[in-house]
ChimeraX commands (.cxc) that place a marker at each C-alpha (Angstrom):
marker #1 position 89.76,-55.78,40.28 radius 0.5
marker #1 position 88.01,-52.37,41.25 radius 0.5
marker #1 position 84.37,-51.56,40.99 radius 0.5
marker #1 position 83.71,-47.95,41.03 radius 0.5
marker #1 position 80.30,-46.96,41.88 radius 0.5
marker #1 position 78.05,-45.54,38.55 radius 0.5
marker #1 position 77.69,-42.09,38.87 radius 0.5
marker #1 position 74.24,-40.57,38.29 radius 0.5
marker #1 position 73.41,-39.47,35.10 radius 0.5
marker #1 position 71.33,-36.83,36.77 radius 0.5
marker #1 position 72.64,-35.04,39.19 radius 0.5
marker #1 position 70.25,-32.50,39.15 radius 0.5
marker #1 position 67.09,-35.10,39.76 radius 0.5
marker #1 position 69.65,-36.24,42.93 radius 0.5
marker #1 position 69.80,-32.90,44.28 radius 0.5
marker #1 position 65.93,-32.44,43.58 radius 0.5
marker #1 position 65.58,-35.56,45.61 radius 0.5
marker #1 position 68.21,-34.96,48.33 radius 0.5
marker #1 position 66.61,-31.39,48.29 radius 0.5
marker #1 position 62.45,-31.68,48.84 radius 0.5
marker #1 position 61.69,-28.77,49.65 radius 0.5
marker #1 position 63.29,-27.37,46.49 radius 0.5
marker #1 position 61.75,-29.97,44.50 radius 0.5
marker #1 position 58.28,-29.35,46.25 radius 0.5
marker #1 position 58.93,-26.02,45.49 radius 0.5
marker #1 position 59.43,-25.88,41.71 radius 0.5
marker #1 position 56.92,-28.33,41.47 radius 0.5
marker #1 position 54.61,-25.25,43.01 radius 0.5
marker #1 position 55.57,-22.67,40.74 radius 0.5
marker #1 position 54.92,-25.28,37.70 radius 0.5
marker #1 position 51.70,-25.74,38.82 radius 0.5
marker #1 position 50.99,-21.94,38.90 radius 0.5
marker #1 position 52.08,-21.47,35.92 radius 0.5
marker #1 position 50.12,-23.83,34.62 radius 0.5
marker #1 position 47.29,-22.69,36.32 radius 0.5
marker #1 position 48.31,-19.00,34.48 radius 0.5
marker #1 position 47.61,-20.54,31.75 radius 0.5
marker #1 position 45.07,-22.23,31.96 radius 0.5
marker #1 position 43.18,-19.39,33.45 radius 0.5
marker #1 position 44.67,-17.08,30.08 radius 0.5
marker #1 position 43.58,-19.30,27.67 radius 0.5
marker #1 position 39.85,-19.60,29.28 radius 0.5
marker #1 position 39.99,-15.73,29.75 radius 0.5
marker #1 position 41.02,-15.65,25.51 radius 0.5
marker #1 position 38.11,-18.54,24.88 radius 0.5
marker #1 position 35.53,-16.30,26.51 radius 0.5
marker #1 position 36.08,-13.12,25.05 radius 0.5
marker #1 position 36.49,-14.77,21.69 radius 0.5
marker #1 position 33.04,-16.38,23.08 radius 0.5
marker #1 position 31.55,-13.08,24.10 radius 0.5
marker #1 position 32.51,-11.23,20.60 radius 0.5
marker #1 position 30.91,-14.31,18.92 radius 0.5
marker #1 position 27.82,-13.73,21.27 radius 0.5
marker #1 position 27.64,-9.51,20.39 radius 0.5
marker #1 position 28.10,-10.92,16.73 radius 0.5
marker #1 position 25.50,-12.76,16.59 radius 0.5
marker #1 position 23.16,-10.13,18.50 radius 0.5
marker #1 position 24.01,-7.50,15.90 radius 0.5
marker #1 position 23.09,-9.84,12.94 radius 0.5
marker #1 position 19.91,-10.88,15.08 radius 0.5
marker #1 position 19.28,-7.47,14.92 radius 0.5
marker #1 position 19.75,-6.32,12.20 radius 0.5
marker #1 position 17.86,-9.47,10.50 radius 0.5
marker #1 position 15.12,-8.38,12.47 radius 0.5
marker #1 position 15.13,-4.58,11.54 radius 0.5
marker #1 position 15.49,-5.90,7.87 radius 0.5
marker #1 position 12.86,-8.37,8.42 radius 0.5
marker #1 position 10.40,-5.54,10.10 radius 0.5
marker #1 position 11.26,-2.87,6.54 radius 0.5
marker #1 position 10.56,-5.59,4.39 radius 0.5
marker #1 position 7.02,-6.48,6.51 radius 0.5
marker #1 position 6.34,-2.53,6.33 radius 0.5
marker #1 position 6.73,-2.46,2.60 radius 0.5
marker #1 position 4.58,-5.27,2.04 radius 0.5
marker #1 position 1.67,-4.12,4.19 radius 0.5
marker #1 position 2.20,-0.44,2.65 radius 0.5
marker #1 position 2.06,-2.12,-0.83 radius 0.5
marker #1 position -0.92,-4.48,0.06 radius 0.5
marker #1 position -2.34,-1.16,1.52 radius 0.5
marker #1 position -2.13,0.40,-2.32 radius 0.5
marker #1 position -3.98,-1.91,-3.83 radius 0.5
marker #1 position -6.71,-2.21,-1.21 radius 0.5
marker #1 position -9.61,0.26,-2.00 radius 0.5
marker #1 position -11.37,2.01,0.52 radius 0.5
marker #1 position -14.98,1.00,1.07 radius 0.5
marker #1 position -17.59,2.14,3.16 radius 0.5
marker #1 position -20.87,0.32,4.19 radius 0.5
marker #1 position -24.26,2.87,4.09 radius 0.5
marker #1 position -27.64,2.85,4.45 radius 0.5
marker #1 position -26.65,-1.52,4.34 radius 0.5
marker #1 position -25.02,-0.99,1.16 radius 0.5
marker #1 position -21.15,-1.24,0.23 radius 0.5
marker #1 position -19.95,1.20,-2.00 radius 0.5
marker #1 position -15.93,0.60,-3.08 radius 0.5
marker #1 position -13.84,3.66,-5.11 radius 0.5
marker #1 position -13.35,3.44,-8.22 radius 0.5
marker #1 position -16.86,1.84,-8.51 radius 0.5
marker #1 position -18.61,2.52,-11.38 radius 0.5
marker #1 position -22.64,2.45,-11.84 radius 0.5
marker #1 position -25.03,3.45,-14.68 radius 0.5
marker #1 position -27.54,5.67,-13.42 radius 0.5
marker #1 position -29.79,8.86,-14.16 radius 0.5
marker #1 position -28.80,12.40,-13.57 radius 0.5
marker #1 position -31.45,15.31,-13.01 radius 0.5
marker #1 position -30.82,19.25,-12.32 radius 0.5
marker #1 position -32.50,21.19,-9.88 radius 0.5
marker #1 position -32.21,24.91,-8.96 radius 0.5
marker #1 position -32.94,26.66,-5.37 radius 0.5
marker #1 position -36.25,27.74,-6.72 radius 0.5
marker #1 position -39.37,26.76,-5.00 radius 0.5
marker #1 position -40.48,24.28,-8.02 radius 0.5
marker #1 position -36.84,22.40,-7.31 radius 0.5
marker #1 position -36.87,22.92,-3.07 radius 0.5
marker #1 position -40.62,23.02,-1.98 radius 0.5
marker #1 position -40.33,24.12,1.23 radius 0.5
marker #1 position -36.73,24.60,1.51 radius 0.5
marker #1 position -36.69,27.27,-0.84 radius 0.5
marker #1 position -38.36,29.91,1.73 radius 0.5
marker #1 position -36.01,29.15,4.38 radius 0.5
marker #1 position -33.06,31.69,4.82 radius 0.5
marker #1 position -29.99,31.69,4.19 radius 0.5
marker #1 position -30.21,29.30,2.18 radius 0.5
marker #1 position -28.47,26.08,2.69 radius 0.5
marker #1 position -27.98,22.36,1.29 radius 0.5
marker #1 position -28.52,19.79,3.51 radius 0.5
marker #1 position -25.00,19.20,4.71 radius 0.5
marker #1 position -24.78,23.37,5.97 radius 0.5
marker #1 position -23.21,24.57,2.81 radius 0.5
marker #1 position -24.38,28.11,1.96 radius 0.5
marker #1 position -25.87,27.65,-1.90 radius 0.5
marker #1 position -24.23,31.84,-1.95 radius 0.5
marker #1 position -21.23,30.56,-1.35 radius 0.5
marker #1 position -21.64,27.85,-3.75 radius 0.5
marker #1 position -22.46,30.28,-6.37 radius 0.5
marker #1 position -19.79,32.36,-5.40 radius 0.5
marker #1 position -16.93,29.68,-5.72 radius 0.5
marker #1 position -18.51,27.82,-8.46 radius 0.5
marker #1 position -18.27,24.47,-6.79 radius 0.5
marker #1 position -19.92,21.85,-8.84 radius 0.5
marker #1 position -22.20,19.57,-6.08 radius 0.5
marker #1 position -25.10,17.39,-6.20 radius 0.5
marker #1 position -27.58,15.73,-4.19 radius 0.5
marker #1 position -28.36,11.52,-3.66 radius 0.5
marker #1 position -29.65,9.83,-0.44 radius 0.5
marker #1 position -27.35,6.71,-0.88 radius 0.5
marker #1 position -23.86,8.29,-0.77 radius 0.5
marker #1 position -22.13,9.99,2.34 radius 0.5
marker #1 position -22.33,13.84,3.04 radius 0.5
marker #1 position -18.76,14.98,1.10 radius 0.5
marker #1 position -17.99,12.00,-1.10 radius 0.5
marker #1 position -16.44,13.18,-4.76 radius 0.5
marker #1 position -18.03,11.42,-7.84 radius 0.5
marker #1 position -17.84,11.87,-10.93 radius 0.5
marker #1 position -21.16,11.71,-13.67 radius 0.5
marker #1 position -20.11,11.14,-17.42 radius 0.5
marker #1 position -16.36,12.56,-16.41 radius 0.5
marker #1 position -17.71,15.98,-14.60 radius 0.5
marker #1 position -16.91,15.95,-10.67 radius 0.5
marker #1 position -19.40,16.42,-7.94 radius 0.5
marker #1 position -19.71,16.43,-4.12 radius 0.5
marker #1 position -22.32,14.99,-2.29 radius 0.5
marker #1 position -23.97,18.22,-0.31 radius 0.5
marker #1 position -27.45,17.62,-0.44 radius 0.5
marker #1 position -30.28,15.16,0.05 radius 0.5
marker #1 position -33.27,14.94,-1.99 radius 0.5
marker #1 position -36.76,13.47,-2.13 radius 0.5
marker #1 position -37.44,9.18,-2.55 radius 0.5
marker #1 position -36.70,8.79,-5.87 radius 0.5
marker #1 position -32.64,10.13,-5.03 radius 0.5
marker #1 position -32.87,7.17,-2.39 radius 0.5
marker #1 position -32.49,4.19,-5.53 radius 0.5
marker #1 position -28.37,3.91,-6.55 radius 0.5
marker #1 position -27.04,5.43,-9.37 radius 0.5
marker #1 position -29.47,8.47,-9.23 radius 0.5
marker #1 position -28.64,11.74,-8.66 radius 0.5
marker #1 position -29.91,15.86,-8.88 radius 0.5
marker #1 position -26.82,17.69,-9.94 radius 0.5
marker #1 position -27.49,21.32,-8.41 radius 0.5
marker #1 position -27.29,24.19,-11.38 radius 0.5
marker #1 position -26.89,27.95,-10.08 radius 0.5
marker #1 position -28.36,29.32,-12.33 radius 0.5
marker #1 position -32.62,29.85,-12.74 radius 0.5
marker #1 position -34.88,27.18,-13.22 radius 0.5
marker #1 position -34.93,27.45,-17.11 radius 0.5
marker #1 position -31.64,26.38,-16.92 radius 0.5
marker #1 position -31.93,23.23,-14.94 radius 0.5
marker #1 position -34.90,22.28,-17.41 radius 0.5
marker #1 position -32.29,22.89,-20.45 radius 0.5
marker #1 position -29.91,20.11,-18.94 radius 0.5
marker #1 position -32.79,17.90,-18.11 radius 0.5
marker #1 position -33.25,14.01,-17.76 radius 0.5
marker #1 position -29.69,12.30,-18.36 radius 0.5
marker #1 position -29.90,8.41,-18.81 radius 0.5
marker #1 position -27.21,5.89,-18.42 radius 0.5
marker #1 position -25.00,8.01,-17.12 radius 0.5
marker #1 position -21.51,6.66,-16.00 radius 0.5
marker #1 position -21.26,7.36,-12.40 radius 0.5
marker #1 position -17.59,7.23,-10.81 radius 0.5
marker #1 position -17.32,6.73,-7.00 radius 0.5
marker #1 position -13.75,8.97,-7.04 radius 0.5
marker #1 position -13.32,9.63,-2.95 radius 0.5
marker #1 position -16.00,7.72,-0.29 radius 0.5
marker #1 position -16.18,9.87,2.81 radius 0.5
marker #1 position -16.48,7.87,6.26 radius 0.5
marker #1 position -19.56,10.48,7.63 radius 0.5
marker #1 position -22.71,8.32,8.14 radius 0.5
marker #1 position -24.96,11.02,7.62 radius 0.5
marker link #1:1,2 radius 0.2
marker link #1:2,3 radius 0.2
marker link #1:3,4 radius 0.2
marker link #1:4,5 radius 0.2
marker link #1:5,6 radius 0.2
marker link #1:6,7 radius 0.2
marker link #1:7,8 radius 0.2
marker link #1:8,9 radius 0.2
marker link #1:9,10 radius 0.2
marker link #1:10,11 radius 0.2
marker link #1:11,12 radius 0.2
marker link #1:12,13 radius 0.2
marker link #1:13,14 radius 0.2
marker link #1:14,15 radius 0.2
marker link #1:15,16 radius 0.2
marker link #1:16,17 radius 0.2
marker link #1:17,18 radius 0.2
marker link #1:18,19 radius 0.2
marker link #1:19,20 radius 0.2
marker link #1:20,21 radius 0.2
marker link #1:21,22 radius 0.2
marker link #1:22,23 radius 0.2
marker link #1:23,24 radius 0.2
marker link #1:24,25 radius 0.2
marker link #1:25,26 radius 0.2
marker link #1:26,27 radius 0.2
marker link #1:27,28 radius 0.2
marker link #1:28,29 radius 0.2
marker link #1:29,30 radius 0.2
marker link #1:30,31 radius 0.2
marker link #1:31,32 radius 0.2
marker link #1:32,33 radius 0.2
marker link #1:33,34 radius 0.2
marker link #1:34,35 radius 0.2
marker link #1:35,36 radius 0.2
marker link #1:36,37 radius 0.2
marker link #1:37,38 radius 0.2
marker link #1:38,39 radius 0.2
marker link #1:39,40 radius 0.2
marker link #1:40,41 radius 0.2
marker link #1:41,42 radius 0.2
marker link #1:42,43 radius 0.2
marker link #1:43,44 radius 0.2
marker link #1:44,45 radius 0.2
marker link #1:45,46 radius 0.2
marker link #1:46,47 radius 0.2
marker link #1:47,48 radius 0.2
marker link #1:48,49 radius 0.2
marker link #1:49,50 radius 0.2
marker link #1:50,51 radius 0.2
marker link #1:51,52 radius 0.2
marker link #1:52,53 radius 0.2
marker link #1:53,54 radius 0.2
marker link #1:54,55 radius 0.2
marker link #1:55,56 radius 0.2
marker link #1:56,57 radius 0.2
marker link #1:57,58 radius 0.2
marker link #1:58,59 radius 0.2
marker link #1:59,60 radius 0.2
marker link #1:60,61 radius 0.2
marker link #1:61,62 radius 0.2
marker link #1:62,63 radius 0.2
marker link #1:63,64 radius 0.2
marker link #1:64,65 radius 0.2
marker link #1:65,66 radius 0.2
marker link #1:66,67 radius 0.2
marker link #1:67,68 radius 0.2
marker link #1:68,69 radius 0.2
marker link #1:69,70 radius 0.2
marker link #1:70,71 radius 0.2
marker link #1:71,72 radius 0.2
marker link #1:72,73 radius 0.2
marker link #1:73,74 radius 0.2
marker link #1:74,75 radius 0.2
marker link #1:75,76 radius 0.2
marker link #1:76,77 radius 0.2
marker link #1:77,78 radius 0.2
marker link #1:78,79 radius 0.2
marker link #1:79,80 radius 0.2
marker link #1:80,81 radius 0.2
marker link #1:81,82 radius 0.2
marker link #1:82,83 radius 0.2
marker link #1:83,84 radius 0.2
marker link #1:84,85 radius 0.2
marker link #1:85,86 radius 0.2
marker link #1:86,87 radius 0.2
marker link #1:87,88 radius 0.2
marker link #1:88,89 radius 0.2
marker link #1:89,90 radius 0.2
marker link #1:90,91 radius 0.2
marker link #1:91,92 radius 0.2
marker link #1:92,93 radius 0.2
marker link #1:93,94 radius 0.2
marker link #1:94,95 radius 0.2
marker link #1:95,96 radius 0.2
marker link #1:96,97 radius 0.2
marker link #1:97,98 radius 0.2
marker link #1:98,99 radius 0.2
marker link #1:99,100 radius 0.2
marker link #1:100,101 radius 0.2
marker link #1:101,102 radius 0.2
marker link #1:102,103 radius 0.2
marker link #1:103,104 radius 0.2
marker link #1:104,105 radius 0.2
marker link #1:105,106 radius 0.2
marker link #1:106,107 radius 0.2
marker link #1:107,108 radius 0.2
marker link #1:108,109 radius 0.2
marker link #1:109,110 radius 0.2
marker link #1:110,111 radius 0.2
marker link #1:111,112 radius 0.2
marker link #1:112,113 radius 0.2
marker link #1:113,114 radius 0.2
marker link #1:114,115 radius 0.2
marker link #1:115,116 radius 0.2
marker link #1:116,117 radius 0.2
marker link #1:117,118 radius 0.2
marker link #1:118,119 radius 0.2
marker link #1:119,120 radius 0.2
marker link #1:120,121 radius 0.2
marker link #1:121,122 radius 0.2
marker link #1:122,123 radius 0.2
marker link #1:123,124 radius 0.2
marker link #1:124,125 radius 0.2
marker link #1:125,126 radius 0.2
marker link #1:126,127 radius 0.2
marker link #1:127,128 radius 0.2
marker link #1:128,129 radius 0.2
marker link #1:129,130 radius 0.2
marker link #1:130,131 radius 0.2
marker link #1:131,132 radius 0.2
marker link #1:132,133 radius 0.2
marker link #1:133,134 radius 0.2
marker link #1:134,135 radius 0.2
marker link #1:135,136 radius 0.2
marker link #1:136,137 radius 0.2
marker link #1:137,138 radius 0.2
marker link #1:138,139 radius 0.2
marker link #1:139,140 radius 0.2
marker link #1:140,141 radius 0.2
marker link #1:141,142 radius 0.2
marker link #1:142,143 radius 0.2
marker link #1:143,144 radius 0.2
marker link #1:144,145 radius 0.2
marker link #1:145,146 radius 0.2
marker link #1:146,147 radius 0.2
marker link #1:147,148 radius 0.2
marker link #1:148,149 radius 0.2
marker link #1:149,150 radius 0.2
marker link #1:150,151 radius 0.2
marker link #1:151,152 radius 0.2
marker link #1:152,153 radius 0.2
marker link #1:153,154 radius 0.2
marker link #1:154,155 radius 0.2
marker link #1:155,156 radius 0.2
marker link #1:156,157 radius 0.2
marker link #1:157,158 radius 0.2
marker link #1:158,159 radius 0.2
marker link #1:159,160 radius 0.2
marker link #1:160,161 radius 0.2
marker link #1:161,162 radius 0.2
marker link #1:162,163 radius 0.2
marker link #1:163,164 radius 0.2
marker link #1:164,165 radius 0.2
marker link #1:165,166 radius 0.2
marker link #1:166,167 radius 0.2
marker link #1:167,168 radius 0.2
marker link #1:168,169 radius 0.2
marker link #1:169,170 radius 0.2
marker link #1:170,171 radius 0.2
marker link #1:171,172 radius 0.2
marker link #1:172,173 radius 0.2
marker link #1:173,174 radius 0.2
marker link #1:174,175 radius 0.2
marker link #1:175,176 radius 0.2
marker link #1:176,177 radius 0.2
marker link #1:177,178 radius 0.2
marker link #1:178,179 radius 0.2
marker link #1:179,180 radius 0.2
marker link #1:180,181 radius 0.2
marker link #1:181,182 radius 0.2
marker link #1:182,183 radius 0.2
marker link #1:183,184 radius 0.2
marker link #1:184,185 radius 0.2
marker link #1:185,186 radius 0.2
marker link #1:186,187 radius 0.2
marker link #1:187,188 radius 0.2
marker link #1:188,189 radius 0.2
marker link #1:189,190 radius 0.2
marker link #1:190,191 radius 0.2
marker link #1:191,192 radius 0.2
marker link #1:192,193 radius 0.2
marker link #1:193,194 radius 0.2
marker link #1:194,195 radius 0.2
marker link #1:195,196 radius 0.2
marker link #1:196,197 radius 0.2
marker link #1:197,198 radius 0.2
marker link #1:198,199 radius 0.2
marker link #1:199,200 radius 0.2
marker link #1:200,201 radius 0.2
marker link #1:201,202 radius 0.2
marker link #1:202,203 radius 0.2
marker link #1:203,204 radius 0.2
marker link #1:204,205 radius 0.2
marker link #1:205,206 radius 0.2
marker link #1:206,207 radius 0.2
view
């Protein structure tokens, strides 16, 4: 009886082994390849790592620029209701502030200025020419505890604070509302008690 020899179910893993450098060779190029790969697919994973990264730095962004509106508004806002207040002569004043008080009316005659009435031109005490006064029909009055240009208002009729008076303008809520017209006129408006008087604009000059 004849025993053949089993061919090899391979032939091509015989030739690969008959063959080294063939084998050694293949094996080379599989390993580039996989290398390509492996290189492509980190290359893929960082740019899909580097879009996530630019992603994330535009919504940083813009949560931040949305974050910095939204701080802007609220300080604006909280600016709105904050009233301006200024601190003279030791006292706080606040707009809108409202204090019963006395009103009296003086002229630029010498019974109303004393001494002030023979100095020419004729001014109040922050520079303003009284002619000019006249002229534009500006309503202003005089106090000692209010700044030089601050707007109030007595019993709903607006004033500016241009002029300074004697002691008895120094106590709050009292104030000489200047009439250009003669004396006789200022004594016709006389004496006004509890008079409302509205702080409408503070001005920051400590003078």
């Amino acid at each position: 009886m004849r025993y053949r020899s089993e061919k090899p179910k391979n032939r091509k893993v015989l030739i690969m082994i008959r063959n080294p450098k063939k084998f050694y060779a293949i094996l080379f190029l599989a390993a580039l390849l996989a290398l390509a790969l492996i290189s492509a697919s980190f290359k893929i994973a960082n740019a899909s790592i580097e879009r996530d990264i630019t992603r994330m730095q535009e919504e940083m962004t813009e949560t931040w620029a949305q974050f910095e509106a939204q701080q802007a508004a609220r300080l604006a806002e909280q600016k709105q209701h904050i009233k301006p207040t200024v601190e003279y002569k030791g006292r706080l004043f606040v707009e809108g502030m409202h204090i019963t008080g006395e009103a009296t009316h003086y002229c630029k005659c010498a019974k109303c200025c004393g001494k002030w009435a023979n100095i020419t031109p004729r001014k109040t005490a922050d520079g303003t020419l009284l002619n000019e006064i006249d002229r534009t029909g500006e309503k202003t009055a005089s106090c000692n505890w209010l700044p030089f240009n601050t707007i109030v208002t007595v019993d709903g009729d607006q004033y500016r604070v241009a002029d300074r008076g004697g002691k008895g303008l120094d106590e709050v809520g009292v104030v000489d509302i200047y009439v250009p017209g003669s004396h006789q006129d200022a004594l016709k408006l006389g004496r006004l008690r509890n008079v409302d008087i509205v702080i409408v604009s503070l001005h920051k000059d400590k003078v």
